[in-house]
Wavefront OBJ file of the C-alpha trace (Angstrom):
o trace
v 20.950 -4.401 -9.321
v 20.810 -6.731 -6.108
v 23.523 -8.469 -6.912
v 25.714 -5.139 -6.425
v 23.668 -4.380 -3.859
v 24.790 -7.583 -2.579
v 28.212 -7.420 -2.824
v 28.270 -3.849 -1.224
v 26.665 -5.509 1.482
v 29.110 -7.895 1.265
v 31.954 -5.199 1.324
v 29.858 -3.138 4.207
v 30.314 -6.068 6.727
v 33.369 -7.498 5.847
v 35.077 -3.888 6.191
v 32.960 -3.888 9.491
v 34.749 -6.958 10.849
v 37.507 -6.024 9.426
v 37.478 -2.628 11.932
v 36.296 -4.739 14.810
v 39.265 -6.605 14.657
v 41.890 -4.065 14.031
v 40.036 -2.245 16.967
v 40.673 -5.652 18.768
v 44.504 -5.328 18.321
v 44.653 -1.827 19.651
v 44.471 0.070 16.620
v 42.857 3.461 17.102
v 39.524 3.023 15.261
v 36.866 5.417 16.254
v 33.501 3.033 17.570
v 31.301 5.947 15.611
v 32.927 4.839 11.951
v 32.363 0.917 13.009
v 28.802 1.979 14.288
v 28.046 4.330 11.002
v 29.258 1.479 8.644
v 26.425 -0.804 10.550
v 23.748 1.153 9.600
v 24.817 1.460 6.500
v 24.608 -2.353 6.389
v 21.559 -2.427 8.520
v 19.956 0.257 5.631
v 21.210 -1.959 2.618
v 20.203 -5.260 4.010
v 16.542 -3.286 4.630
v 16.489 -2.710 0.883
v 17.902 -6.020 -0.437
v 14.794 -7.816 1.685
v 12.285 -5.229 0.139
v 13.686 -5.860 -3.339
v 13.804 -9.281 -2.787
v 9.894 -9.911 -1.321
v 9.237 -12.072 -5.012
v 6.455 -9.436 -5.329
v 4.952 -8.200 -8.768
v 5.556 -4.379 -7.886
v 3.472 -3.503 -11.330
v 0.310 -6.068 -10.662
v -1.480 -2.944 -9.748
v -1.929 -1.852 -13.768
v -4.127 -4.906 -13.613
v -6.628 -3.765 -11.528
v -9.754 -2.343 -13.305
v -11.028 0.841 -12.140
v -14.424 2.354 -13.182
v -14.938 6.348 -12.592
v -16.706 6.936 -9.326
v -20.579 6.584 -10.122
v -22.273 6.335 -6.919
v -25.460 5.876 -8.505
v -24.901 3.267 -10.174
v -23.683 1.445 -6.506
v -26.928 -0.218 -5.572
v -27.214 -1.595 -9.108
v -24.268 -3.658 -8.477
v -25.170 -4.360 -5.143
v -28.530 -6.045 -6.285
v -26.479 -8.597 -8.555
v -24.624 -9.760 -5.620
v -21.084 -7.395 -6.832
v -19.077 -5.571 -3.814
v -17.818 -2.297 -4.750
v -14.708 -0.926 -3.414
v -14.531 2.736 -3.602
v -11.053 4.589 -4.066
v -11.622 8.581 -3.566
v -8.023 10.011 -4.191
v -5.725 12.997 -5.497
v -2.258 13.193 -6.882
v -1.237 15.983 -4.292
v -2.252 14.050 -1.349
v 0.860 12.018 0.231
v -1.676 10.205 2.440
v -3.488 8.569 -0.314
v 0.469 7.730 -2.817
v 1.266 6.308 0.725
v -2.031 3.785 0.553
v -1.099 3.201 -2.727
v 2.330 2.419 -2.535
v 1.880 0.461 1.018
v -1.598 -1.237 0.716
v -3.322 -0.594 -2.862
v -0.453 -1.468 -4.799
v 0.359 -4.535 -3.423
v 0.291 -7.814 -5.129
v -1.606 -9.918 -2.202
v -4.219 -6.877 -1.908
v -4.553 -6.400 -5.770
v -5.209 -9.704 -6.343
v -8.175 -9.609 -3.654
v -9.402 -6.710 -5.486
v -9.070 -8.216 -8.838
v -11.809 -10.864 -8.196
v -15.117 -11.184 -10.495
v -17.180 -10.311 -7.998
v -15.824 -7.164 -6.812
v -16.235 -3.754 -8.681
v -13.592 -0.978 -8.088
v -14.591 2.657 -8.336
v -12.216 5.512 -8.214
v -12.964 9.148 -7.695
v -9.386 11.154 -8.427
v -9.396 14.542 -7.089
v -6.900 16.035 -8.348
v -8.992 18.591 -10.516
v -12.779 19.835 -9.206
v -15.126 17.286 -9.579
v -18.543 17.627 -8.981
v -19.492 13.780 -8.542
v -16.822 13.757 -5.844
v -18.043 16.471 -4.388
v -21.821 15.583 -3.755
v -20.296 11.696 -3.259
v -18.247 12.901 -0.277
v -20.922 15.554 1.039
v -23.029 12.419 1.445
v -20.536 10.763 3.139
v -19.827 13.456 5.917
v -15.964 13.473 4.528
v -14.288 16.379 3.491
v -10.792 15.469 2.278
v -9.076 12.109 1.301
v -7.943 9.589 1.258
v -11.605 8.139 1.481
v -12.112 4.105 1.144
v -15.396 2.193 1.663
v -16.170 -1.426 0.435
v -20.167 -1.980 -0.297
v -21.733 -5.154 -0.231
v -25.346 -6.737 0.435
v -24.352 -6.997 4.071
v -23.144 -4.024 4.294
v -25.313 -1.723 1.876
v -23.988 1.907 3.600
v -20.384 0.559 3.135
v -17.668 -0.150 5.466
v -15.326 2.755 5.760
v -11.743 2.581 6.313
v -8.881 4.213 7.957
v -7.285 6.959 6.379
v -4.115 4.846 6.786
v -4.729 1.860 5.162
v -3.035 -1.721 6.575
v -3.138 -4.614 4.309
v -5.510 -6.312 7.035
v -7.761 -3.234 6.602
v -8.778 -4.487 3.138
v -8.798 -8.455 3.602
v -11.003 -7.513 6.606
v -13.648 -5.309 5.493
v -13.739 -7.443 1.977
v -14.108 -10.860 4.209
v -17.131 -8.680 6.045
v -18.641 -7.682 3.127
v -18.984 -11.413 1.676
v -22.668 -12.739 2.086
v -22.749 -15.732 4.702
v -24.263 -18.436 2.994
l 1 2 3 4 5 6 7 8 9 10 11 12 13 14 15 16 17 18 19 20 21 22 23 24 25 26 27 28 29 30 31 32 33 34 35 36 37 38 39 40 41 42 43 44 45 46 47 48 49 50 51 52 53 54 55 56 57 58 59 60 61 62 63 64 65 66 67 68 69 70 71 72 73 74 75 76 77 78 79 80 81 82 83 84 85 86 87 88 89 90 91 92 93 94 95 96 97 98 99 100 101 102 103 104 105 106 107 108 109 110 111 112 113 114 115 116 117 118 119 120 121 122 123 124 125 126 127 128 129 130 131 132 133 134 135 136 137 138 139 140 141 142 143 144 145 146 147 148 149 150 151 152 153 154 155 156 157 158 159 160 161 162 163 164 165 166 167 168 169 170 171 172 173 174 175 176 177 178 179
């Protein structure tokens, strides 16, 4: 696929230039059709570098996510785990956005994917009572929700609803204990 997106791209400019120069002679080229083929360019060069990032876009089926058990938090916090705690739903667009810019991620998922880090996910989707009493304790009424637990930080370190990769390596470099 990038290679035709390549030579489209290819095509794209060289049909640009190609107007430029005509345009150059005294041809009558209208400047909107040389400016609409640039962002066309502009947009397929966008994709090619996305595409082309040399990043495992399905390294997220490795992470290991445990239902949402807030009870069973402290537990893991007393043997020296962090617990990262995903509270999401399929019909929120907030939450497929973290996912798809932040939670997805190669670099993030393989900071999530360490020994010492537990991840617990509460999905929303249908009623749940866990999730309900979970988020009543936590003041929170819709999601996305996202707090990271540690012995340094045993009442968790909540994030932004809009999560930035540097929200995560952040609050999990916090939440390690300073030896």
């Amino acid at each position: 696929m990038t290679t035709i997106m390549m030579i489209l791209l290819g095509i794209i400019f060289a049909a640009v230039a190609g107007l430029m120069w005509a345009k150059v002679k005294g041809n009558s080229i209208p400047t909107l059709i040389i400016i609409m083929l640039v962002i066309m360019g502009l947009c397929f060069a966008s994709v090619l570098a996305f595409i082309n990032k040399g990043e495992d876009y399905l390294a997220y089926q490795a992470l290991r996510w445990q239902p949402l058990q807030p009870n069973k938090i402290p537990q893991y916090l007393s043997q020296g785990k962090i617990v990262f705690v995903d509270i999401t739903a399929d019909w929120c667009v907030p939450c497929q956005t973290n996912k798809a810019n932040v939670l997805h991620r190669e670099q993030v998922v393989n900071q999530l994917n360490q020994p010492n880090i537990i991840l617990m996910q509460g999905d929303w989707t249908q009623a749940d009572t866990v999730i309900e009493q979970y988020m009543g304790q936590q003041s929170v009424a819709g999601t996305p929700f996202n707090k990271v637990y540690s012995t340094v930080y045993p009442n968790g370190i909540e994030l932004p609803k809009v999560l930035m990769i540097d929200d995560i390596r952040y609050a999990l470099s916090l939440a390690q204990p300073q030896n």
